[in-house]
N, C-alpha and C positions, 0 to 999 in steps of 0.2 A: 597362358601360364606355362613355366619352364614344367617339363616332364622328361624323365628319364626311365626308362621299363627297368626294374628291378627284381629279377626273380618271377617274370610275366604278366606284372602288374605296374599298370602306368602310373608315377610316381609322380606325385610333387617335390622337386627339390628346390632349393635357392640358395644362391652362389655371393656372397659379397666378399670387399676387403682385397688384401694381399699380407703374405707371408705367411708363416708355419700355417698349416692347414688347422681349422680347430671344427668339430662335428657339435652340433648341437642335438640331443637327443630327447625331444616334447616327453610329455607325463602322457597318461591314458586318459582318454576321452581328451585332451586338447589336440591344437592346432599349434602351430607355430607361430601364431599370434601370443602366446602366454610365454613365448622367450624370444619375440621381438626385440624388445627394448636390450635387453643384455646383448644378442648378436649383434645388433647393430652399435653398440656400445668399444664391441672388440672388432670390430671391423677396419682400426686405426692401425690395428696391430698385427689381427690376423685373417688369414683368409677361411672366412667363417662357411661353411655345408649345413645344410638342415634338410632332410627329406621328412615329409609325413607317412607313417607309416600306415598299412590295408587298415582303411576304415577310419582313419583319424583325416581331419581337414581338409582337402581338396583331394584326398587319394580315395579312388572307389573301394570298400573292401571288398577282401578273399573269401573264398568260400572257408568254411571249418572255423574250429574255434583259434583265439589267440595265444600265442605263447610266446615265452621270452628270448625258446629258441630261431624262433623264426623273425625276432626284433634281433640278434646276434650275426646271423646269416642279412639281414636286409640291409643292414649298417656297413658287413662286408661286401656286398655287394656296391652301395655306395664309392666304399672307399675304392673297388677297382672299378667301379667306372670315374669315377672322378681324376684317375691316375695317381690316386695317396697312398703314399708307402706305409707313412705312422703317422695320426692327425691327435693331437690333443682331445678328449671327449669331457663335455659338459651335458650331466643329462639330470632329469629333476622326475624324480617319484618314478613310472614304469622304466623311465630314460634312465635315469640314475643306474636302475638294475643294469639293464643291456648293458652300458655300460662297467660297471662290474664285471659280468660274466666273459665280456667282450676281453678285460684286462687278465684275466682269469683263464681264457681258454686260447685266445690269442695276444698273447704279450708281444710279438715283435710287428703289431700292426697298433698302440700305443706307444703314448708319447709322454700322456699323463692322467690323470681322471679326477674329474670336479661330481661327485654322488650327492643329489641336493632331494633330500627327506625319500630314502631309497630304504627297501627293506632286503630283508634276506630269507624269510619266510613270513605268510601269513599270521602265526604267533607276533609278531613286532609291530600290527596294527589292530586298533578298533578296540583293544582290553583294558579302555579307561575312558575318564567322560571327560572333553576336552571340546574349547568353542570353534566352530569351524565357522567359513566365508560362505553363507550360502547363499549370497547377494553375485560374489562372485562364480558360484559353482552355477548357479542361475544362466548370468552372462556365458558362461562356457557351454553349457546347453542348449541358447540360442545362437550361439556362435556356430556349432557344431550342426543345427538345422540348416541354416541359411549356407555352409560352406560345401557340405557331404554331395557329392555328386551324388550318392543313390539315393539322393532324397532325404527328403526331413522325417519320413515317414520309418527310416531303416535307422534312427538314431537307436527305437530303443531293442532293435536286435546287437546293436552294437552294444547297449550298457548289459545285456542278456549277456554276452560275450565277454564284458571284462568284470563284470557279477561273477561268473565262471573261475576265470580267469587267477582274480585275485584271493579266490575262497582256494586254490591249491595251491598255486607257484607266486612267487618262487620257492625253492628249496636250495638253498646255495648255505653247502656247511660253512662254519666260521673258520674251519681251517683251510678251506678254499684261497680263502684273502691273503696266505701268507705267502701265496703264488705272485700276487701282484705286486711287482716289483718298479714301480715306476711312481715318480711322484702322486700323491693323491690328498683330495679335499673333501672330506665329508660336511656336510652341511644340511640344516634341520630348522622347522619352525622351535620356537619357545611353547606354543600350542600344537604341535605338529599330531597330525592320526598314528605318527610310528611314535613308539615308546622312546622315551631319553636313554634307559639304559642299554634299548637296540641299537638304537644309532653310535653311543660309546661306543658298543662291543664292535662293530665295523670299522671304526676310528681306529681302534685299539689292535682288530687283526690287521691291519696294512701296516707293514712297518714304516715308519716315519710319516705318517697321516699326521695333518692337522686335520682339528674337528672345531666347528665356529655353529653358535645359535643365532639367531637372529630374533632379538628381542623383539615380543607383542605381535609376532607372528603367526599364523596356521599353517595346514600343509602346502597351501596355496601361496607360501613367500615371494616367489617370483611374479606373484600380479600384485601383490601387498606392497612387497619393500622392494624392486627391483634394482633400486639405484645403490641401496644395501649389497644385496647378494652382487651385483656387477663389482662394486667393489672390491668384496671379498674377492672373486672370480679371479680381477685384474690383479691383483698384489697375487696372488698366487702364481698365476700365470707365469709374472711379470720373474719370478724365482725357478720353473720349472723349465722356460723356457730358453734360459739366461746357458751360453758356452758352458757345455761343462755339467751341462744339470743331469 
């Protein structure tokens, strides 16, 4: 398996394609199996990076708990070991965020940012009854046994960790967004865990953001609709990355 030591920790990454560099940034508790299909989708176009972050997929976790700032730092790490100056970012739910804050505290190491059902604070999820995939959160769960180097036994210190995790951060004010200055794609289930008026209000602070739902969705859209969201992804892309953008 490709590993790259990131920050002390032997990393899963995976390198396809050619051209503009684009990072792919997994959700919490998955693998980079749940944005397979879309990486290898753009892989015609560009040259796709994906690392799994401590404790997610093939990466053994870190000791301590998780935060968003140490998904922000891992991603930079990435990008300087990889030799990427500014990589386009696609990231979905915890991804999404890094992403954000990534564009947010470091702008001249983006390129543009695709945020697919991403919050901004724990307020923006869970304060409505809404059907979720538990067939596929299932699948993510055995996925996540059979893949974890530290064992199927350390999954549920891991879900202990993003329980934690998700009950405090993020906390990224709305006026933060209006720092990010680079093309950007919000994107959300029609069912999603984060509220419709939260994901507006992130649309809404990035200037010139488009914001796209994806019908009869949950927050799990990228294992539901993938050929959707790729879609969307690519037509965005395909204008952020165009001379000139």
């Amino acid at each position: 398996m490709p590993s790259l030591d990131l920050r002390g920790t032997p990393t899963h990454v995976e390198t396809a394609g050619a051209g503009e560099p684009l990072v792919l940034l997994h959700g919490g508790f998955c693998s980079l199996e749940t944005m397979r299909p879309i990486g290898e989708a753009l892989t015609d176009t560009f040259a796709v990076h994906a690392a799994e972050r401590p404790g997610h997929g093939r990466t053994p976790d870190r000791q301590g708990p998780f935060s968003y700032d140490d998904g922000v730092l891992d991603t930079l790490a990435l990008l300087d070991a990889q030799g990427i100056g500014r990589a386009h970012l696609v990231g979905f739910s915890d991804g999404g965020v890094i992403a954000l804050l990534l564009a947010i505290r470091h702008p001249e190491r983006v390129r543009s940012v695709v945020a697919i059902s991403a919050n901004l604070s724990p307020e923006g999820i869970g304060g409505h009854e809404v059907p979720q995939n538990t067939e596929a959160m299932a699948r993510m769960r055995a996925e996540h046994e059979a893949l974890s180097p530290d064992g199927p036994e350390h999954t549920e210190v891991v879900l202990a960790k993003l329980t934690e995790l998700w009950a405090h951060q993020p906390q990224i004010p709305v006026a933060d967004l209006a720092r990010i200055g680079v093309p950007a794609l919000v994107v959300a289930g029609e069912h999603d865990v984060v509220d419709r008026e939260h994901t507006r209000s992130i649309a809404a602070g990035i200037a010139g953001a488009r914001e796209e739902i994806v019908a009869g969705t949950t927050h799990l859209l990228v294992v539901e609709r993938p050929d959707e969201v790729t879609r969307l992804v690519r037509q965005f892309l395909a204008d952020a990355a165009a001379p000139g953008a």
